[in-house]
N, C-alpha and C positions, 0 to 999 in steps of 0.2 A: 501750280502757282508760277506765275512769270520767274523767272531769275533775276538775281539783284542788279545785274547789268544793263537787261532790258529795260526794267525799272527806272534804274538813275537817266537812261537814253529818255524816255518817257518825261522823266521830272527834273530836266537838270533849269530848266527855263519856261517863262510863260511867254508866249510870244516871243520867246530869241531865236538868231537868225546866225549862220555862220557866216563868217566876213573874210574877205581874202582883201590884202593890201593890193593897190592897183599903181601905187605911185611911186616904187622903192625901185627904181634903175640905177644901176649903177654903170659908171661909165667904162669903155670898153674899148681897146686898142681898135685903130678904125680897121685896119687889116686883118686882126683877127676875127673882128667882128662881120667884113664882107666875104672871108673864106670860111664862116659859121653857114652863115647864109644861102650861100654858096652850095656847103655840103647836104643842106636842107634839099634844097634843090632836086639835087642830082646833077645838076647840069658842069658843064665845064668844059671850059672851052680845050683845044689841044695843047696850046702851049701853058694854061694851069696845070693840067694834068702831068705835062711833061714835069714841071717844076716840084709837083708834089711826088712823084714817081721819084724822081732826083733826090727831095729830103728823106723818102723812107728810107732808102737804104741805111744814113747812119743810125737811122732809131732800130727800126723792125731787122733787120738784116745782119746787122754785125754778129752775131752769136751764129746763123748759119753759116756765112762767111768764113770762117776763121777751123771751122772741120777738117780740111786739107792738113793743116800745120799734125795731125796724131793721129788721122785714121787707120791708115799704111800701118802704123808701128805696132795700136794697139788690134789689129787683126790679123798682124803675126808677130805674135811679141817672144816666138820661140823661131823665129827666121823663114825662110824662104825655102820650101824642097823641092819645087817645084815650080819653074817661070811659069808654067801653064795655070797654077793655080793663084796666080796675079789677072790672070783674064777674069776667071769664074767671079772672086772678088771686087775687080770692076765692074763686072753685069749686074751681081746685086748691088750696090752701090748706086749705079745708073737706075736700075729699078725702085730702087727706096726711095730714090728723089723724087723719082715719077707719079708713086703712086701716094706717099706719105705729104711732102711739102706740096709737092704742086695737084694733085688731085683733089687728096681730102681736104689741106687745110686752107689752098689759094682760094681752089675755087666751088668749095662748099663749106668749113667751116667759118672762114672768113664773113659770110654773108649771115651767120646765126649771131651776129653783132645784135648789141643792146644799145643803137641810135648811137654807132660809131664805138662804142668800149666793148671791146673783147676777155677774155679768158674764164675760168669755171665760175667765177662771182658774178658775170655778167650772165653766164648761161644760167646761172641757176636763179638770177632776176626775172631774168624771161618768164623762165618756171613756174614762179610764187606766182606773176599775173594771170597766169593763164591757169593757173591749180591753186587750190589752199592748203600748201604745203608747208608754208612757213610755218617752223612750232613757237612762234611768237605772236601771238593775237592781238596785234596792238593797232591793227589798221582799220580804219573809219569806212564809209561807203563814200566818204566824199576824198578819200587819195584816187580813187579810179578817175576823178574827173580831171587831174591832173593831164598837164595838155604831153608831158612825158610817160608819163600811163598809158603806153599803146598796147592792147591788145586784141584778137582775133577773134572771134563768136563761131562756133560748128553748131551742125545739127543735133538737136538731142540725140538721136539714133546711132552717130558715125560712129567710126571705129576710137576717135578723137574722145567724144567726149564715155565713151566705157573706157578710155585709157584716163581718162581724169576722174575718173569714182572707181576705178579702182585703185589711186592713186591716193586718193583720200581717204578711202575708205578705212584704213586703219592706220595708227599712232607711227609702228612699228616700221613702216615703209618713208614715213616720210621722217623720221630719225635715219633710216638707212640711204637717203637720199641725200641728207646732209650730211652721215659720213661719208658719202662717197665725193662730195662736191669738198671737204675738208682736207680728205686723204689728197687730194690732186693738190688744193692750194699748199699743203704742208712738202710736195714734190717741189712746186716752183720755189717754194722759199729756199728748199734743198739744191735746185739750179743755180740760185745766187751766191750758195757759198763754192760749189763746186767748178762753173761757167770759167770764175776769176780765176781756179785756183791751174786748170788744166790748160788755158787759153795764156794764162803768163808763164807760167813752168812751160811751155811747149815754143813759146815763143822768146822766151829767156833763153831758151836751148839752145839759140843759135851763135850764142857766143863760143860755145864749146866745138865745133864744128871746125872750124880754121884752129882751134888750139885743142889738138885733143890731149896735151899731157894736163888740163886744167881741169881739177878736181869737180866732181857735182856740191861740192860744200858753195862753189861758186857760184855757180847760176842757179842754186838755192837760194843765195844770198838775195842775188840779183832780185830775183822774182819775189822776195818777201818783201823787198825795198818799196820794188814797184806797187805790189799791194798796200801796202802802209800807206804811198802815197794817193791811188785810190780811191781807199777810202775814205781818205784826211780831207781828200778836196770835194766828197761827197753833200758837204753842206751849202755849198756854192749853187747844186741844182744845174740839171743839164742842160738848162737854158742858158749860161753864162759860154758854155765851151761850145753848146749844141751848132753850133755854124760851121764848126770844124768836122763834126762827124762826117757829114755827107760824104764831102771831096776825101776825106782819109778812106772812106770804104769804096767809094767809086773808082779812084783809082789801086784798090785793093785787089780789088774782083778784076778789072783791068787788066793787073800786072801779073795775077794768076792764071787769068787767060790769056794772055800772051806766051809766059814761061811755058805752059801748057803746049800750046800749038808748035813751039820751038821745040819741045823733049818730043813731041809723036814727028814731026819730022826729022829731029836729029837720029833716034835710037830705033823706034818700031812704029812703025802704022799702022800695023797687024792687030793695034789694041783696037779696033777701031772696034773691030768683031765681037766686041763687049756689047754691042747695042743688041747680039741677038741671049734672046734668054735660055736657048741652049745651054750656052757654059756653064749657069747656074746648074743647071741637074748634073753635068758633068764634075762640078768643083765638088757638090755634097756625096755621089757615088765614089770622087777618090779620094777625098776626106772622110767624110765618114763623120765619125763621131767629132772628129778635130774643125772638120766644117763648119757642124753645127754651132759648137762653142764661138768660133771665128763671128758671127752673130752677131755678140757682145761685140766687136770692134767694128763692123761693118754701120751698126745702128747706131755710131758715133756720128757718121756724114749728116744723119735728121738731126740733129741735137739743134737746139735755135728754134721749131719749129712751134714749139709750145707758146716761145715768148715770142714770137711771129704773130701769134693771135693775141698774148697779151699786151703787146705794147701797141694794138692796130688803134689808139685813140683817136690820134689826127691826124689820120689821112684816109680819106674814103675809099671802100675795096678796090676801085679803079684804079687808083694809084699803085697801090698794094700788087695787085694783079701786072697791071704793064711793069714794074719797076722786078719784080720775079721772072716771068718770059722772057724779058729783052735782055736785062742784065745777069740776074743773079742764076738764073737755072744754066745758062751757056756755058758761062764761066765757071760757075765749078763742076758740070763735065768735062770741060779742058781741061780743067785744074787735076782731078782726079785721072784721065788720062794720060795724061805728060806724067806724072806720076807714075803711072802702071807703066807706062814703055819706057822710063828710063830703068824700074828695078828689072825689067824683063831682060837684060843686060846687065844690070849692078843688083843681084840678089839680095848681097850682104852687107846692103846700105841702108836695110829698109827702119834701122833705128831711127833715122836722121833721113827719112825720103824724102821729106821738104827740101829741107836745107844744100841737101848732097843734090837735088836735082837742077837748081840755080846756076845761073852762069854766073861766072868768075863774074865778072863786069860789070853785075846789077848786083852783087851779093849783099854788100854793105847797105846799098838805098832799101834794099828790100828788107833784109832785118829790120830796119827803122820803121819800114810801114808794117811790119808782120805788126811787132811791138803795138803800134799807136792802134791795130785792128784790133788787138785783144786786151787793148783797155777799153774801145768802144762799145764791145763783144758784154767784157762784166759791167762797163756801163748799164747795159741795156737788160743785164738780167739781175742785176741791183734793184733797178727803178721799176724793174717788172715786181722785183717782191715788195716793197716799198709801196707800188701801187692795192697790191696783194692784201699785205695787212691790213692799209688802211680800209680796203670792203670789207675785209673781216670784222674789226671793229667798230664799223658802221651797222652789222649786222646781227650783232652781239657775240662774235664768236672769238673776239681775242681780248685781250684786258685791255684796257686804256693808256694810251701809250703818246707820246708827245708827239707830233705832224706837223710839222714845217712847211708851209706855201713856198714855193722858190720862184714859181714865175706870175706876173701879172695877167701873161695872156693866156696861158694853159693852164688849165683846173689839176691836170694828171701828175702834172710837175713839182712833187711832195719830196720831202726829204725826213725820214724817222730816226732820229738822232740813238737812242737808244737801243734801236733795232740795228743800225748803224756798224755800231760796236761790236756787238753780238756777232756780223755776220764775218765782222773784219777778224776777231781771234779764232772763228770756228775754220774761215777760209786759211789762216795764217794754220792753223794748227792739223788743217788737212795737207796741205801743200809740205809742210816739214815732216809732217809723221808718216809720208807716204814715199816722198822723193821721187816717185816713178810716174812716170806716164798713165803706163801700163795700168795699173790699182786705183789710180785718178778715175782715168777713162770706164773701169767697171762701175765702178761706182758712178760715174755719171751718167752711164745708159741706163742701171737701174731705176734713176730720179725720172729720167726721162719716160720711156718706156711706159711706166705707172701712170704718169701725166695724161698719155695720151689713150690710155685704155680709160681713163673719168671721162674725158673729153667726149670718147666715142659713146660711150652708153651714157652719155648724156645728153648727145645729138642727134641718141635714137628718140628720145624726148623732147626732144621739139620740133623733129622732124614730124611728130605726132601731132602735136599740143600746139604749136608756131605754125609752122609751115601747111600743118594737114595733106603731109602726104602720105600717096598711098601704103597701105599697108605694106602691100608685095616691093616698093621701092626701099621703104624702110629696112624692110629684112635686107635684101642685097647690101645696102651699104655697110650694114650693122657686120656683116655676116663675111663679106670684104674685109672692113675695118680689122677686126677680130682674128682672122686667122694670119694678118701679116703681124699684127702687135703682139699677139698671141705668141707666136714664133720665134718673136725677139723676145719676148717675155721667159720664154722656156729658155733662149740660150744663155740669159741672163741671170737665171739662175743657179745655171753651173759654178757662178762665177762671185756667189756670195761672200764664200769665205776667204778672198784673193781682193776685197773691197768692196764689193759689193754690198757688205754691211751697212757701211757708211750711213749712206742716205738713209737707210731704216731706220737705222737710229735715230737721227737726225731728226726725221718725218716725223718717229714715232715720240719723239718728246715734245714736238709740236704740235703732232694730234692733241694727245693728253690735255695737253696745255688747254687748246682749242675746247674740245670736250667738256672738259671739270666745269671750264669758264661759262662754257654757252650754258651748261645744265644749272650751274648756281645761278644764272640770270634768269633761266627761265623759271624756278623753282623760285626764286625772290617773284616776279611779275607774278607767278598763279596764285601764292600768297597774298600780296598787297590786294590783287582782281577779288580775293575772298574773306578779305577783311575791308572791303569797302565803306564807308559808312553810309549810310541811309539819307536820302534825300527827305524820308519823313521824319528821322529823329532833326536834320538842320533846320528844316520847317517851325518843328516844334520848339525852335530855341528863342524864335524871332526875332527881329531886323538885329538887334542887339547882339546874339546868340550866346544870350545871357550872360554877357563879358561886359566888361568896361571897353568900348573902340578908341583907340588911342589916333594921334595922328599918324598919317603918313600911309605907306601903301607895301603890304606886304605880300612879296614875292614867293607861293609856295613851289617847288618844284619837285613835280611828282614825273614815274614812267607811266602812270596810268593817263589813255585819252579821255578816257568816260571816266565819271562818277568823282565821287570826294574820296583822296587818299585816308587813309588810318593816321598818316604821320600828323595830317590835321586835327583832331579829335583827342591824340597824343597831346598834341602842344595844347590844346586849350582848357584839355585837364590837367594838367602842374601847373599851365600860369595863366589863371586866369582872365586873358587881356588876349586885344587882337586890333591889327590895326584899320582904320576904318574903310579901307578898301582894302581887298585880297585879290590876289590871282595868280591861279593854281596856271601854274607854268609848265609844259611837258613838250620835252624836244625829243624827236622820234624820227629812226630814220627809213626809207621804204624802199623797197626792190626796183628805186628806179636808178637810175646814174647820176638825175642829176635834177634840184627843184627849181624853175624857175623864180626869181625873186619876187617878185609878182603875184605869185603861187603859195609863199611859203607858209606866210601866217594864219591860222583859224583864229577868230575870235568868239566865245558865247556868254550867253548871260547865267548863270546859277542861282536858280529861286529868284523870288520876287525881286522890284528895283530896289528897294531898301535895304536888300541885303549888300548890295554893292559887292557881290561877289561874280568875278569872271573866270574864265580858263580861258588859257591861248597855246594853241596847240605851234609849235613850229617843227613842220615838215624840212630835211634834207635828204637828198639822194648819197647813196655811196661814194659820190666821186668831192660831194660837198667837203666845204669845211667849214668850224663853225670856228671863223679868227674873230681876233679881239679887235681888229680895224673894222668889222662889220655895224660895230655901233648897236649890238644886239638890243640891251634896254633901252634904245631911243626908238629903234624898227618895232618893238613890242610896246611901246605907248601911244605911237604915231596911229596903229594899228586899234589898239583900243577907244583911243577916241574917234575914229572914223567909222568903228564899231556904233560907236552909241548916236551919231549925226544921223547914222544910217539909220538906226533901230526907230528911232523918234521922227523921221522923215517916213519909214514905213507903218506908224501905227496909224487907225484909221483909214486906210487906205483900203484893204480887204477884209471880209469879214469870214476868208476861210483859214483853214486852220491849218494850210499848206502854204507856204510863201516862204522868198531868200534868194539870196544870191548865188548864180552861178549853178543852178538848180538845187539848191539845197533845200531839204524839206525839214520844214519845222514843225513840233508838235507841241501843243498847249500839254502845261503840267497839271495835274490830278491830283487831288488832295488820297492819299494811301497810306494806311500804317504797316510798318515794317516791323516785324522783331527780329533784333538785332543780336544776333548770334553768333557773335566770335569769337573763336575758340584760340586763345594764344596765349603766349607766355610773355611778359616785357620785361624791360629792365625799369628802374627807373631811370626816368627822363637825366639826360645829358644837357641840360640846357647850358650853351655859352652864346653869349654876344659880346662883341668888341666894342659895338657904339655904347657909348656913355650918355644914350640919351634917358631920362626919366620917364616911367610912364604915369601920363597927366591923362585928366577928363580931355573929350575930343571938344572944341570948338568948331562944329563947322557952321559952313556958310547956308545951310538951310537948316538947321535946329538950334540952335541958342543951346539947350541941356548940355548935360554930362552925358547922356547917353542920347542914341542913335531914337528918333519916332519908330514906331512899329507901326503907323498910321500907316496905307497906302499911299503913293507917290505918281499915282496916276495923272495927278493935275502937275507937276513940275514937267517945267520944259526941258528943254534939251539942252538950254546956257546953264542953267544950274546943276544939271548935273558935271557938266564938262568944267563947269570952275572949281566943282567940288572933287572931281578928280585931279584938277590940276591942284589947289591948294592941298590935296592930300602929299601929291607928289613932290611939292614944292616942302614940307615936313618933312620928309625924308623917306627914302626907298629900301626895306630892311628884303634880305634874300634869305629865305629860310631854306635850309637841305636838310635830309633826314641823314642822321650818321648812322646806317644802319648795317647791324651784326648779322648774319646767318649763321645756324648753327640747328645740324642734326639733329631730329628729335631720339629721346634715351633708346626710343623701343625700334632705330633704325639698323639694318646690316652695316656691317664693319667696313666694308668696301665706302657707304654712302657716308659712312663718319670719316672716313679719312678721304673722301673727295672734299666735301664739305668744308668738312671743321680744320682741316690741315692744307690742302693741295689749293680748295680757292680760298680760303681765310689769305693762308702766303701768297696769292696773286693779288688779294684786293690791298690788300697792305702795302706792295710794292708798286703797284698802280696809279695814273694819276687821278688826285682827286677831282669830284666833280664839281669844287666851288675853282680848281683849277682850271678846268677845260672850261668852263660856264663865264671864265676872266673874273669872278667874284672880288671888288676889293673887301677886304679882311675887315676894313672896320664898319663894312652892312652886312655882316654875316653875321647865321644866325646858326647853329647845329642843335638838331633835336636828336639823342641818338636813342634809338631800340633795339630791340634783339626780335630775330625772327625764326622763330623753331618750324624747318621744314621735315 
């Protein structure tokens, strides 16, 4: 027997056709809009490029940038015994940079972009299109035609597509896929509170430098102030300051590589001899076990490089690429060797090697720009998480949380109020409860470090599944990758109990979080998908659906694309009435970045024309946002009447049973009976409404009765239906949501009752609701509430 999903796909419509709106543009900064264009392209002339090159710095760069100010200290946080082993230190260093920022991420993972958005949400979009991996079954065959829906086709045969069935092939792998692409996002979240908190503590430090009888309670202070201030001006959005970044990092990197090339000529130029990789095997044979640990401090110089890829939204890897070579790779090799040849002289400064390596003369300008670098620095790994969240809960994997648009011309430029807070006492309470660099800096290569080991074995998969390359290329890079992260990963370990905690914890309350949440969501969806109702019991109700149809037009909004939700069949068994048009509303969002407007709406018909029932599906991308300025119930009527101009323009026209828009195929409904077998537990109905409207017999404008004809409607045109939806509308527009409970069935393990029934009950409760995010006004709200035993 078919499945009931097939079924409802089968019977939702006789002759209906899905409809995309073609008229919904909205207008668009003209500049933004020709360097959209633009990045389409590819093309670019030299002096865009240069300009774009110019702005990355202060978005993507700051957080690399700003490494100099604690590496020195924390890779000898027990002093100097040897100048020789300041060289060994600078070879790996020079080597990290080499092989981590600029090999792997400039010029390879850079280019595993998702139509310009970078980081694991992006990579693991790619994914979903190219596998079906997603454990959320909510997508149509018509999101693939989406003109942002790019993906690749391989041979049955290659090694690609046995890499995608086996990939599929069980449950188990692609839950481990998802924790692995969660674990990374729960790291970046962990760079936003850590970025701020070791990038102003290090650059706060340099008050204490000219005064060293002034207590650390001080530049504690200092550094809390500035954070407070932060994140207070966080809701502003980095579009309001964003003009400022650039030149504050440009001349950063600059003044680093100047001071730089002034310390290798004033003290040693013998560091120079760091370029060969010799001294590395030299520094770990006379360290030893001390070397290795030295690791953790060295892997501070990559830090930035995660959010290098997360923040890469607007600016095309060109940019990205020249603005890394010319500027930023130079400069902090100078930077870090003016550094190594002044301690190779001043051993016993290596607390304070930034600061103490400064000339007198620029000391002061420079504190001011260290300062302004590493608020750019947490700028960028704030809006990195901020961007973070928001795919997660586009994706079902975070709870619903409030999302602030801050700019008109960039989508990316979000502000999370809530999350806001959270990240400001967790940073304020690592910064005071640590005091030190040193414990900062462990802890922050562990966040990192982990970042970049998801990334890797996640770009062995697309180098698969995206790109189709070869096998033997894949293993090398995989295999590269691995044993330098790998390495820092093991020396990072030493170093758990000395801070390195930190982020685990951290991560690991956000996993959970992540976790409980995705699994209640997707355990509510397989529910609702199995308590579907039957397209032959709605049949069997007819046109009436054996209700009294009242006026007006009632708004149901369900997570399901296909079929009639349960919460409908709910409401029309306690109150017997329905309004004389429905439509089942489901806003759903898909592993692309972004929908175009144009793209967004499906419109269909459900059962015969008499029933007056529709579903409109609205499609977003992860980067969307669904504001209250979008005008959502005017785009979703606009839409359904162009629906029906369409439908009535296309009847008689073909007499096959494939036809629509945009390629969509449509199929004639079949008369079939279903038994209807669901097996649940409910509450009784929660019925509240705010409107104070009465319900009356319908008056409409093609039946004079109290109730709706069940006659066929074959002979009505197309003006009378669209009046009668406009008079329905002109009644009044009620939004109905389902207020629905989950909760563990008796005979569940203790673990799944206290996910459940405690860990996501206290998330959905402190969550926003959905008559919220949906702009619902209060007095056309409708709540049906259930309980749903998984």
């Amino acid at each position: 027997m078919a499945s009931e999903m097939e079924i409802d796909e089968e019977h939702e419509s006789k002759g209906s056709m899905w409809v995309l709106d073609q008229k919904l543009d909205q207008p668009m900064d003209e500049e933004a809009g020709r360097l959209r264009n633009m990045f389409r392209e590819k093309k670019f002339s030299s002096i865009l490029l240069l300009r774009l090159a110019y702005q990355s710095l202060g978005i993507v760069y700051g957080d690399l940038g700003t490494s100099p100010l604690y590496v020195f200290y924390n890779t000898f946080p027990k002093g100097i015994n040897d100048p020789e082993d300041v060289i060994g230190a600078l070879s790996l260093i020079i080597y990290s940079l080499t092989l981590i920022p600029l090999l792997k991420y400039v010029f390879i993972v850079c280019r595993a972009n998702d139509n310009g958005q970078g980081g694991t949400f992006a990579l693991y979009s790619l994914l979903c299109r190219h596998a079906k991996v997603k454990t959320i079954p909510n997508q149509h065959r018509t999101d693939e035609e989406l003109t942002t829906y790019s993906r690749s086709t391989f041979h049955e045969n290659s090694f690609a597509a046995k890499t995608k069935q086996w990939l599929e092939a069980r449950v188990f792998r692609k839950n481990a896929l998802l924790v692995l692409v969660l674990a990374g996002t729960c790291m970046v979240i962990g760079d936003g509170i850590l970025t701020p908190a070791i990038s102003v503590l290090s650059a706060s430090g340099g008050i204490k430098v000219n005064n060293p009888k002034m207590e650390n309670g001080v530049v504690l202070l200092v550094a809390v102030v500035i954070l407070v201030g932060l994140f207070s001006m966080q809701h502003y959005g980095t579009g309001k300051v964003g003009w400022l970044f650039a030149p504050i990092v440009l001349l950063w990197f600059l003044l680093i590589g100047g001071i730089g090339i002034f310390n290798i000529w004033k003290y040693n130029s013998s560091v120079l001899r760091a370029f060969s990789p010799v001294y590395i095997y030299r520094y770990f044979r006379r360290r030893k076990r001390d070397g290795w640990i030295s690791l953790g401090g060295i892997m501070l110089s990559i830090t930035g490089t995660e959010a290098l890829f997360a923040d890469l939204a607007h600016f095309p890897v060109s940019a990205v690429q020249l603005a890394f070579t010319v500027i930023v790779f130079p400069c902090l090799l100078l930077a870090y060797s003016g550094q190594a040849a002044y301690l190779m002289q001043n051993s016993d400064h290596v607390v304070d090697a930034f600061y103490r390596s400064i000339p007198d003369s620029i000391y002061w300008p420079t504190f001011i720009i260290a300062t302004l670098a590493a608020i750019v620095a947490s700028q960028a790994t704030i809006s990195a998480a901020f961007s973070i969240i928001k795919q997660a809960v586009a994706l079902g994997c975070f709870p619903r949380v409030k999302v602030v648009h801050t700019s008109k011309n960039f989508l990316g430029q979000i502000y999370i109020p809530d999350m806001n807070w959270i990240l400001m006492i967790l940073c304020i309470a690592v910064t005071a409860g640590f005091k030190q660099q040193s414990q900062i800096g462990n802890a922050y290569g562990t966040a990192v470090v982990i970042v970049m080991l998801a990334t890797t074995l996640l770009m062995t998969l697309i180098m698969l599944l995206v790109w189709h390359c070869h096998w033997i290329l894949v293993l090398i890079f995989t295999i590269l990758s691995l044993v330098v992260e790998c390495t820092y990963f093991s020396a990072v370990i030493f170093k758990v109990n000395q801070g390195g905690w930190v982020p685990l914890v951290i991560a690991g309350a956000f996993l959970v979080i992540m976790l409980v949440w995705h699994y209640g969501t997707v355990k509510r969806y397989e529910f609702e998908m199995h308590s579907k109702v039957s397209m032959a019991w709605i049949l069997g109700l007819g046109p009436s659906l054996g209700l009294v149809r009242v006026p007006g037009i009632g708004l149901v909004y369900t997570e399901l694309a296909s079929g009639v939700p349960h919460i409908f069949s709910h409401f029309i068994t306690n109150l017997p009435a329905i309004h004389s048009a429905v439509v089942f509303v489901c806003v759903k969002y898909l592993p692309v970045y972004t929908v175009p407007e144009d793209e967004r709406f499906l419109v269909k018909r459900i059962g015969p024309k008499s029933f007056h029932m529709f579903r409109c599906v609205a499609r977003y991308g992860y980067k969307d946002l669904h504001r209250k300025d979008d005008d959502f119930e005017k785009k979703l009527f606009d839409n359904l009447f162009q629906f029906v101009r369409l439908e009535s323009m296309m009847e008689g026209c073909s007499d096959s049973d494939e036809y629509g828009l945009y390629g969509q195929q449509t199929q004639q409904s079949r008369e079939l009976m279903l038994k209807d077998n669901v097996n649940m537990s409910m509450s009784i109905a929660d019925l509240t409404i705010s409107s104070g409207d009465s319900i009356v017999p319908v008056k409409s404008p093609l039946n004079a009765t109290t109730t709706m004809s069940s006659g066929p409607e074959s002979n009505q045109t197309e003006v009378d239906e669209l009046e009668f939806l406009n008079s329905c509308r002109d009644a009044g527009v009620v939004h109905i949501l389902g207020n629905t409970v989950v909760r563990a069935r008796r005979d569940s393990r203790f673990y799944k009752k206290i996910a459940i029934d405690y860990v996501y009950a206290f998330l959905r409760k402190i969550c926003r609701e959905n008559s919220v995010i949906f702009h619902v006004p209060h007095e056309s709200l409708l709540n049906v509430g259930q309980i749903f035993y998984v």
